[in-house]
C-alpha positions in Angstrom: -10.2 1.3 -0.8 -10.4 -2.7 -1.1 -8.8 -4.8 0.6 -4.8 -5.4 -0.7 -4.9 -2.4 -2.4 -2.5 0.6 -1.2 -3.7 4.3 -2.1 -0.5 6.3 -2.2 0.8 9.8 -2.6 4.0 11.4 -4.2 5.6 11.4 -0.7 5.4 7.7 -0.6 6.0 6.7 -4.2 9.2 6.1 -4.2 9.3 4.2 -1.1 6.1 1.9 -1.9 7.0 1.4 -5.8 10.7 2.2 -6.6 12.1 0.4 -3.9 9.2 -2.2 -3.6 10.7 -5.9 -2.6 8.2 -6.8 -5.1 6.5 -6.2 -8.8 4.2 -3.4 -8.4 1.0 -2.5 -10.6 0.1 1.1 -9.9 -3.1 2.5 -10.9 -3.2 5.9 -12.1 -6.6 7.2 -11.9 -9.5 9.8 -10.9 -12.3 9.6 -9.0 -14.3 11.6 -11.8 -13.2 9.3 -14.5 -16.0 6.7 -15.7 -13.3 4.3 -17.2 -11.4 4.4 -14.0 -14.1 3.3 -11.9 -15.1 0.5 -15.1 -11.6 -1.0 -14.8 -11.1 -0.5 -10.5 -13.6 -3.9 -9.8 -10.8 -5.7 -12.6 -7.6 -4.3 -10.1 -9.7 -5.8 -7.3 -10.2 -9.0 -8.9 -6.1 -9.2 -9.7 -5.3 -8.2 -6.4 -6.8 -11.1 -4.3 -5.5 -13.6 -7.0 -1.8 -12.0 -7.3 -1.5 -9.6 -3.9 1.3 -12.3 -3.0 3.2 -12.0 -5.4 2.9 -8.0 -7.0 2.1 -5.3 -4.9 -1.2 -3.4 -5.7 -1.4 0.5 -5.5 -3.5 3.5 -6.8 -2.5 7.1 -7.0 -5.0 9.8 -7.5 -4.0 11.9 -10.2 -5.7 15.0 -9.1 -4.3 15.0 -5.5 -1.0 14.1 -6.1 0.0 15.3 -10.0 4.0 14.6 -9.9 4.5 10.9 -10.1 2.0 10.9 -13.2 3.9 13.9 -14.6 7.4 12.3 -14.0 6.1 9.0 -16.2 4.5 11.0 -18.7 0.8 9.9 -17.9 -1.7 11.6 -20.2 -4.5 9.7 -20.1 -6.1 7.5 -17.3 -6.6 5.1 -16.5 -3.3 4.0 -16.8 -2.1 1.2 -14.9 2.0 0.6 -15.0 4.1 -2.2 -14.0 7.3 -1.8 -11.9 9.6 -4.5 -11.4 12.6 -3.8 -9.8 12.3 -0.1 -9.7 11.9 0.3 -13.5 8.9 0.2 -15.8 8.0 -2.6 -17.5 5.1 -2.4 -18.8 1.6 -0.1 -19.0 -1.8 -0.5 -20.1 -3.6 2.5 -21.2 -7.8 2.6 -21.2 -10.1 -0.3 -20.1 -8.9 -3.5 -21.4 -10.1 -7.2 -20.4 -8.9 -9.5 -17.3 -7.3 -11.6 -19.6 -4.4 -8.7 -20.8 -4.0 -7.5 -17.4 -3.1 -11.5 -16.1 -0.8 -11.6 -19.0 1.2 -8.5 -18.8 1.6 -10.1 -15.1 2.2 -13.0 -15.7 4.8 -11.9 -18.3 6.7 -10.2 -15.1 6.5 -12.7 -12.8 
């Protein structure tokens, strides 16, 4: 797992991301999924610029299938934003840098 990055399980979710002191992004993803691992070097890229400021997880969908289930994920990846407990945002699929920076930005 990279560095700043925090792999998670449904024992630990609501600890780490409901009750986070901080914005979260959580990754919801598979280790058999090619977008997943396409868009995983981009979540390493945000989380040396933003690990200050949003706290950066992943959740294997396979191992751990309630937290997706309780959020409605379908497809992965999907990567959600948590501020204060409460979604604020998602981005489904492989999108550019660019979007991601803004969607944080935007809850920042």
């Amino acid at each position: 797992m990279a560095e700043g990055i925090l792999e998670i399980d449904d024992s630990v979710f609501d600890a780490e991301v409901l009750k986070s002191d901080k914005p979260v992004l959580i990754d919801f993803w598979a280790p058999w999924c090619g977008p997943c691992m396409a868009i995983s070097p981009l979540v390493e890229q945000l989380a040396g610029e933003f690990g200050d400021k949003i706290k950066f997880v992943k959740c294997n969908v396979d191992d751990n299938p309630t937290s997706p289930g309780k959020y409605g994920i379908r497809s992965i990846p999907t990567l959600m934003f948590f501020k204060d407990g409460n979604v604020v945002d998602q981005v489904i699929g492989i999108v550019a840098k660019s979007k991601l920076e803004e969607v944080i930005n935007k809850i920042l």
